[in-house]
VOGU-3710 file (C-alpha; in Angstrom, 3 decimals, decimal comma):
1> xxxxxxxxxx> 0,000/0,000/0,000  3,284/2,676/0,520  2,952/3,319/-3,445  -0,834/3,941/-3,223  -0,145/6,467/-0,301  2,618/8,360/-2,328  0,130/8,240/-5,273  -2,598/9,552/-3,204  -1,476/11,723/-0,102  -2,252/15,046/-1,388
11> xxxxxxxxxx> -5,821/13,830/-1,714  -6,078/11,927/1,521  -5,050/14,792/3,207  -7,568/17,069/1,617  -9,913/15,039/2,258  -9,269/14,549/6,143  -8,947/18,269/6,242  -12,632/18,837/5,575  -13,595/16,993/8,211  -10,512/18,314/10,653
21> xxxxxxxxxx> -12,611/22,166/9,904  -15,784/20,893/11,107  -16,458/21,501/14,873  -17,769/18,524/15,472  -18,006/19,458/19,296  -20,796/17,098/21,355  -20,127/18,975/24,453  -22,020/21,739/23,246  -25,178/22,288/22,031  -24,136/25,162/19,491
31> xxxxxxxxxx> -22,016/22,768/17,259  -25,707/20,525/16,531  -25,810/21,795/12,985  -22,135/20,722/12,649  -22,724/17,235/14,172  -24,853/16,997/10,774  -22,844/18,379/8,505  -19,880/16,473/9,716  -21,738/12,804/9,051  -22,938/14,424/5,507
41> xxxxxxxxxx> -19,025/14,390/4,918  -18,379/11,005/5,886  -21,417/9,280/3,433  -19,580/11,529/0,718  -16,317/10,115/1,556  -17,617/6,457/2,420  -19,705/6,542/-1,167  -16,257/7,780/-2,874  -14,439/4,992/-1,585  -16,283/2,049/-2,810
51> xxxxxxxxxx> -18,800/1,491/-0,258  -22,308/0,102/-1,775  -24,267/2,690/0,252  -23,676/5,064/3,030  -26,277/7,154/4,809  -26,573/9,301/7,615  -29,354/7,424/10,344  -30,975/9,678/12,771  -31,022/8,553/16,881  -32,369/10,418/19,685
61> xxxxxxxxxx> -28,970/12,154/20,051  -26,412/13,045/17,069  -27,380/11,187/13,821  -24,896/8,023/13,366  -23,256/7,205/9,985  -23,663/3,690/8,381  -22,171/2,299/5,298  -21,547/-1,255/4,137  -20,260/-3,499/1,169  -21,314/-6,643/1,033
71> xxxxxxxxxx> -18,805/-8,416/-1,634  -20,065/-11,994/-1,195  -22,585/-12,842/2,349  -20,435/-16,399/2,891  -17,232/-14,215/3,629  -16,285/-12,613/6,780  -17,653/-9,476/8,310  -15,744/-6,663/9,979  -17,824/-4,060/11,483  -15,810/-0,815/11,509
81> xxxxxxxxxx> -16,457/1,321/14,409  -15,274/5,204/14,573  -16,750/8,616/16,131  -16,516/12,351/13,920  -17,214/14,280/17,429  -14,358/15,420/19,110  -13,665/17,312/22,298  -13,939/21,263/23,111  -10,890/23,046/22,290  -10,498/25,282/24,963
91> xxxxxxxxxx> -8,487/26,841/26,160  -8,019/28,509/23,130  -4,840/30,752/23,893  -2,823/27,250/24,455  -2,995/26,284/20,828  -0,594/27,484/18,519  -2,701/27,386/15,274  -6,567/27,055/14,917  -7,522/24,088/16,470  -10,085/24,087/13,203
101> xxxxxxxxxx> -7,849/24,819/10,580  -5,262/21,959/10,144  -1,627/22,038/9,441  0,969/19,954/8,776  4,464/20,500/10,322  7,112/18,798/12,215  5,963/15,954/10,842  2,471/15,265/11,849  -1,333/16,630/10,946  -2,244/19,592/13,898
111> xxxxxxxxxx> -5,114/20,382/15,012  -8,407/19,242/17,046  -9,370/15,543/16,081  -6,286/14,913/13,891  -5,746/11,891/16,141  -8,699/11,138/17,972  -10,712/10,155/16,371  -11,267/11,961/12,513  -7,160/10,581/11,363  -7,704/7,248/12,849
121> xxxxxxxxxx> -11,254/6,706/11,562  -10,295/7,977/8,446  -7,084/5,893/8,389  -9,991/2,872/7,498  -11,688/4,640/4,441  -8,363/4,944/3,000  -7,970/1,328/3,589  -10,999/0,560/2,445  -10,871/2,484/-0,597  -6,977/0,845/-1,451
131> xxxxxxxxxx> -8,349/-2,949/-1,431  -11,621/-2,337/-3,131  -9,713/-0,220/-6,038  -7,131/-2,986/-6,962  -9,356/-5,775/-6,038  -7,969/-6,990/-2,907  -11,242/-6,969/-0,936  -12,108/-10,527/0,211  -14,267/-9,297/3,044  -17,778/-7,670/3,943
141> xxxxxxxxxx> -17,147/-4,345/5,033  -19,618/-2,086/7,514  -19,094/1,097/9,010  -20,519/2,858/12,051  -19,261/5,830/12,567  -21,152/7,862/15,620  -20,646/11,693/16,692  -21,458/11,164/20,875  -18,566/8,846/22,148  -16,965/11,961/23,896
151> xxxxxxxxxx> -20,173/12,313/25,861  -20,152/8,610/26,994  -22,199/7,268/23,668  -25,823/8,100/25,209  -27,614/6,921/22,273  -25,523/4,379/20,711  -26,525/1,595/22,553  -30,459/1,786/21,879  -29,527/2,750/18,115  -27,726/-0,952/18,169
161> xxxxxxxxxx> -30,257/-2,801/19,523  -32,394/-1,024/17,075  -30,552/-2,180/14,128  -28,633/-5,116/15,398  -29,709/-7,102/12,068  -28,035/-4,731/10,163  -24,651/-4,978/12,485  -23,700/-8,743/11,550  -20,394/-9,088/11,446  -17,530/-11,754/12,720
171> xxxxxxxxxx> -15,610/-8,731/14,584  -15,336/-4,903/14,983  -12,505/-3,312/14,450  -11,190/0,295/15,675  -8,982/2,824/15,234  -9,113/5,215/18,626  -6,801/4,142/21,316  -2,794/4,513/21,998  0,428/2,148/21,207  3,253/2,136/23,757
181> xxxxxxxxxx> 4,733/4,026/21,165  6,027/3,491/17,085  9,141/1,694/17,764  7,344/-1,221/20,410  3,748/-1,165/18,512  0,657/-2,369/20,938  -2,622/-3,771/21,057  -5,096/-2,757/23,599  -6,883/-6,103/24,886  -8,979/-4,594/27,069
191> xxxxxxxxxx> -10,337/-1,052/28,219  -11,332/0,751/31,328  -14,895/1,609/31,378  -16,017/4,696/33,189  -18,282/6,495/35,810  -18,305/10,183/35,607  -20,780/12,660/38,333  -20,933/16,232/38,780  -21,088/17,045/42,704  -22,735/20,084/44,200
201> xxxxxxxxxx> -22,339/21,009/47,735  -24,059/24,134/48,791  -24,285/26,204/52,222  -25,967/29,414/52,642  -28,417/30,581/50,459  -26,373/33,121/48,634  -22,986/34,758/48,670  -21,817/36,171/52,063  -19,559/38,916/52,854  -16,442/36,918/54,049
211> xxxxxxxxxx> -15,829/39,575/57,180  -19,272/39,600/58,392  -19,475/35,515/58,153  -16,482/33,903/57,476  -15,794/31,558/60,687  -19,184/31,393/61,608  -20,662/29,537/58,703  -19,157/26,613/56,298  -17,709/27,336/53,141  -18,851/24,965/50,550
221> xxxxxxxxxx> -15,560/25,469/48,586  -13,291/23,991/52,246  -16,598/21,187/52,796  -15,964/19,610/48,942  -12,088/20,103/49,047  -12,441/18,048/52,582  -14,986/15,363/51,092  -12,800/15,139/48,163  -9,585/14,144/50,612  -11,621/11,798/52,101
231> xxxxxxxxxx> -12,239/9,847/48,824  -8,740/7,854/48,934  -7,184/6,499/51,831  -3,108/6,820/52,933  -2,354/3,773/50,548  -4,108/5,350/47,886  -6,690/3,481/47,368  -10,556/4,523/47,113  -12,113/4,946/50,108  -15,430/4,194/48,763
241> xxxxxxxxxx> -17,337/1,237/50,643  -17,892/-1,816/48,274  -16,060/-0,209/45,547  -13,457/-3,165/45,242  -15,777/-5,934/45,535  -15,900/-6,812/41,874  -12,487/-6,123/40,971  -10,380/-9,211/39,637  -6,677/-9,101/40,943  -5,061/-10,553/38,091
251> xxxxxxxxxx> -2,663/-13,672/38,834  1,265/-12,742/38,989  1,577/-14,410/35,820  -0,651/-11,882/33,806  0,688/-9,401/35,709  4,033/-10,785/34,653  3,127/-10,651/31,104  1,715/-7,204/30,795  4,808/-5,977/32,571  6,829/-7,225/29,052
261> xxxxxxxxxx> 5,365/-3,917/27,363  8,633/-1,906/28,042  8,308/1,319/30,268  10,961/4,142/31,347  9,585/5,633/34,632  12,111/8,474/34,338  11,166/9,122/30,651  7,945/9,033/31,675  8,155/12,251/34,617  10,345/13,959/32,625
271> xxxxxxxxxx> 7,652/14,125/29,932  4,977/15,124/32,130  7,869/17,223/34,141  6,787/16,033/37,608  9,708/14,824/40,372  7,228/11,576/41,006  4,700/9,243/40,706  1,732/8,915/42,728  -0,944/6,441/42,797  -2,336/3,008/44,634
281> xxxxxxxxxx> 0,034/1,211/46,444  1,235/-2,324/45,486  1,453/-1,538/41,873  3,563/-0,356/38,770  2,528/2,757/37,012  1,416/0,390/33,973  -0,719/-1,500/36,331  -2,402/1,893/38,021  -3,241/2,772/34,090  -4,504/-0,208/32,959
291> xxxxxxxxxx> -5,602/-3,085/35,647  -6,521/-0,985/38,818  -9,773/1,404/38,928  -8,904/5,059/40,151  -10,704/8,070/41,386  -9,991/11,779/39,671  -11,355/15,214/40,205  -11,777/16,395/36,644  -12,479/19,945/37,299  -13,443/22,248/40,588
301> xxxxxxxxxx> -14,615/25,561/41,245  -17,144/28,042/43,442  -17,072/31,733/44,482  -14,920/34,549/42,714  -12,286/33,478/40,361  -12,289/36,841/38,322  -9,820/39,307/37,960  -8,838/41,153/41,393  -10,266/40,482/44,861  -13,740/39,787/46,265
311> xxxxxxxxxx> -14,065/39,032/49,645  -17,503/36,653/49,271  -18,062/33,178/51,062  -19,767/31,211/48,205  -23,068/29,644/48,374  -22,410/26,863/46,414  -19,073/24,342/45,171  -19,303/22,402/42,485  -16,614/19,622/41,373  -16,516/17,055/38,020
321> xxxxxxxxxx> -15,386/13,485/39,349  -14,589/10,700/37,123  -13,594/6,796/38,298  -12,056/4,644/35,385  -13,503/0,982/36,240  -12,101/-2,301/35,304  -13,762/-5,131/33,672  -16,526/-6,679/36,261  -17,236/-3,762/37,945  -20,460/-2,388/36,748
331> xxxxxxxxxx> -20,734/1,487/36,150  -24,260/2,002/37,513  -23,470/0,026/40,742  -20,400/2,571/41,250  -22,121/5,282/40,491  -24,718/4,585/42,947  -21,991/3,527/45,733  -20,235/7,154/45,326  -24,053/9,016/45,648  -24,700/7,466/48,829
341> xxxxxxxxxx> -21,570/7,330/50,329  -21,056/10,558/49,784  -24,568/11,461/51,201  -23,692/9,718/53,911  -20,224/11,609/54,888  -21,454/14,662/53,940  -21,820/16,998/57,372  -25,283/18,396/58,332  -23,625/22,076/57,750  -23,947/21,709/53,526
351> xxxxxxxxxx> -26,250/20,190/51,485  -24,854/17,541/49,100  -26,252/16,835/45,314  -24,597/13,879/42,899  -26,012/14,093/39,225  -24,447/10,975/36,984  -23,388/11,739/33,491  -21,662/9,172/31,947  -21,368/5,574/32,362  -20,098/2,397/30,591
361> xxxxxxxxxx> -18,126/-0,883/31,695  -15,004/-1,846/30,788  -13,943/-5,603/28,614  -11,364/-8,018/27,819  -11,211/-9,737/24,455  -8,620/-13,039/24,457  -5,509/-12,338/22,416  -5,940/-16,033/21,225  -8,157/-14,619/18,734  -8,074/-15,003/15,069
371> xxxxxxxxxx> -8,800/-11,592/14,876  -6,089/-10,415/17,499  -3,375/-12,830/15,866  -4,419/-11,349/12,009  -3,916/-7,348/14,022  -0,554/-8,593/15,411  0,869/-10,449/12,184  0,169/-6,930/10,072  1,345/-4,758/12,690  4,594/-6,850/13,098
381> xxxxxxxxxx> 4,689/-6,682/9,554  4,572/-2,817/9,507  7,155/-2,024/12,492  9,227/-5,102/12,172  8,199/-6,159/15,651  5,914/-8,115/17,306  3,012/-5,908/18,854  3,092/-6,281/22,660  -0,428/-7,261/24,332  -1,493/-4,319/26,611
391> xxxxxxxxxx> -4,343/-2,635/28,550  -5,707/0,579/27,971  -6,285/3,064/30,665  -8,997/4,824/28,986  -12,779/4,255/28,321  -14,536/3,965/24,800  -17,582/2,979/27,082  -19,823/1,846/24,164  -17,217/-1,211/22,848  -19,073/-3,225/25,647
401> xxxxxxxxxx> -22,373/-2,704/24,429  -21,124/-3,540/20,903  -19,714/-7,204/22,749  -23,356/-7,535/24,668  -25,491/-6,836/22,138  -23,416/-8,126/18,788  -22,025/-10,031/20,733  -18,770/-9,738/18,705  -15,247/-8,452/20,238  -13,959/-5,177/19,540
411> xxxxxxxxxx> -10,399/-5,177/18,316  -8,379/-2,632/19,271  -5,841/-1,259/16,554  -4,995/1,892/17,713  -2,079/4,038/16,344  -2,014/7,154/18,715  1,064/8,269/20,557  0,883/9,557/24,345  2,706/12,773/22,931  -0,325/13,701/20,471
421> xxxxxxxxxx> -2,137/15,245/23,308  -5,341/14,048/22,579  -8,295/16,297/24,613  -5,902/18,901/25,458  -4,111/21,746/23,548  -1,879/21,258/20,160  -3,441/17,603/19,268  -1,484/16,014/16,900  -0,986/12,823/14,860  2,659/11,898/13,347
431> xxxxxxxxxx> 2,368/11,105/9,559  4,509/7,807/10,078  1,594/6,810/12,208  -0,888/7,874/9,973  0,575/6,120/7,261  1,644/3,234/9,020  -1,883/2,632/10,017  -3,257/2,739/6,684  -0,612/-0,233/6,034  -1,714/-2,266/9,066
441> xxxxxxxx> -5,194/-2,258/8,514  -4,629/-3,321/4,748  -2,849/-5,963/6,157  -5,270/-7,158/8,600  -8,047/-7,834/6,155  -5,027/-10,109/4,228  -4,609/-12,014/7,374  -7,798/-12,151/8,936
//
């Protein structure tokens, strides 16, 4: 496939760019008409690519693209999965270029989505369109392509169930995680799933004048910072009653095989320039990521955060808190745990609110797969290395609907680098990997 990319690059990156200048934002109400016009986009580009149809379908949330060719129905399936939405770009004063106008320098595509997920969903239309142009296409193809996995894929699930005659397939492959990095190539073979609240503590009915009350009545900011503490214990583990019970501790000889994915802990705080590490004791900093649950405060604030001073005692704190769950523990049983144990520690001088956003559990597909073992030959093909089996920290909470419902496993190719930045500032995706995915996933239809 290298000569069809040199052929074709120009165009392929053309073509990504119309989609890179769409704001496909979910977060935000605003950005609905661009949801739409972003999934117009991708029928034009599935239709141009070979597929047999392509069509934008409607759900109670942002519409979801399908497109499918069906080459012969006795041949294997692969279900490609993919989202177009991507997250807010703020703050906008951190990027260095228009987060919605792309560039390429330094070697990589800049700018919001360029990794996750818009280069690495597009990375399979390219693929696509290369075997079905010189005839290599031995496989059913069908793509599903949503625009809500970066609000926790609301409307997903019942859209499956709805069609889940039209979602036959023997696996379903995607394109939207990270590799240990492009010289020792990985395979995610299983993901974190997620529970994610919004907490509101609030003490007097409005703002106070800090001299005439402060020390006489609780500050909601001090009462949530002090709840929060109390949320993790000395060992660093969450302090959450029941919120272990499910968890699997994995044998020392898995543990001993996901520790062969090489790691530098000093490369690793130097690149996020901290002196250390911090996390549950007992375990490695690949375990913490990838086998263990965790707690995080996502965002925090209350009272006067303006310009100057203003001496006010808020009425209300607010604080975004998100707990990455491991396969077997189910997000709606967490969820509920946190509400009511933090209900229940919450002193009679605030009143405490817990409003659940998103949810979705985490999975485990066997590496003894056909499917797994076609990834790793084409990969190792690619790099000229075997792929390393690994565990990703992150959530891409509707892949275990897609395994309940299809009751197919998801396979995990993903070709981002921890130094694209995905979700923050100055995202980026290196052409090698861009290119080198395009190769892969060629490759995988040969061997699967």
């Amino acid at each position: 496939m290298k000569a069809y990319i040199e052929a074709h690059k120009e165009r392929f990156f053309e073509e990504l760019f119309s989609l890179l200048r769409i704001p496909s934002v979910s977060a935000k109400k605003e950005h609905k008409p661009d949801m739409v016009r972003c999934a117009d986009r991708l029928v034009e580009l599935l239709l141009e690519a070979g597929a047999d149809e392509a069509y934008v379908s409607p759900s109670d949330g942002n519409p979801v693209v399908y497109g499918s060719k069906i080459v012969d129905p006795s041949w294997k399936t692969v279900l490609v999965y993919g989202h177009y939405d991507v997250q807010p770009a703020e703050p906008l004063e951190k990027w260095n270029s228009d987060p919605f106008e792309p560039e390429i320098h330094d070697g990589a595509i800049w700018g919001r989505g360029a990794n996750d997920d818009k280069g690495q969903l597009f990375m399979h239309i390219k693929a696509f369109e290369y075997l079905v142009r010189t005839g290599q296409l031995r496989h059913n193809v069908k793509f599903m392509f949503e625009g809500e996995e970066e609000i926790g894929s609301p409307n997903l699930p019942a859209w499956i169930r709805a069609h889940k005659d039209l979602l036959g397939a023997d696996v379903c492959l995607v394109s939207d995680t990270t590799m240990i990095s492009d010289k020792v190539p990985s395979i995610n073979c299983g993901m974190r799933g997620m529970a994610y609240l919004e907490v509101k503590v609030t003490g007097p009915n409005k703002d106070l004048h800090s001299g005439h009350y402060g020390g006489a009545v609780a500050n909601p900011i001090t009462t949530l910072c002090e709840l929060i503490a109390s949320l993790h214990d000395a060992d660093g583990r969450v302090a959450i009653p029941g919120f272990y019970d499910d968890v699997v501790e994995l044998s020392a000889e898995d543990r001993a095989q996901l520790a062969r994915a090489p790691f530098d802990l000093d490369e690793y705080k130097a690149f996020l320039d901290i002196a250390e590490v911090k996390g549950e004791k007992g375990y490695t900093t690949m375990e913490r990521t990838g086998i263990r649950p965790c707690l995080d405060v996502c965002g925090i604030w209350g009272g006067y955060t303006g310009e100057g001073a203003k001496t006010v005692l808020p009425s209300e704190a607010h604080a975004k808190v998100s707990m990455r769950l491991v396969p077997n523990q189910d997000s709606a049983r967490i969820t509920s745990l946190f509400c009511e144990h933090l209900k229940r520690i919450a002193p009679p001088y605030v009143k405490v609110e817990v409003t659940p956003f998103e949810g979705g559990d985490g999975f485990l597909i066997p590496i003894t797969s056909d499917a797994f073992q076609a990834a790793s030959r084409a990969m190792g093909e690619v790099y000229g290395i075997e792929p390393v089996p690994s565990r990703g920290g992150g959530s891409i909470a509707v892949l275990a609907e897609v395994q309940k419902i299809l009751g197919i496993d998801p396979l995990l190719m993903g070709f981002g680098l921890e130094r694209d930045t995905i979700h923050s500032p100055n995202e980026s995706y290196l052409l090698r990997q861009f290119f080198a995915g395009m190769e892969s996933i060629a490759l995988f239809y040969k061997y699967f």
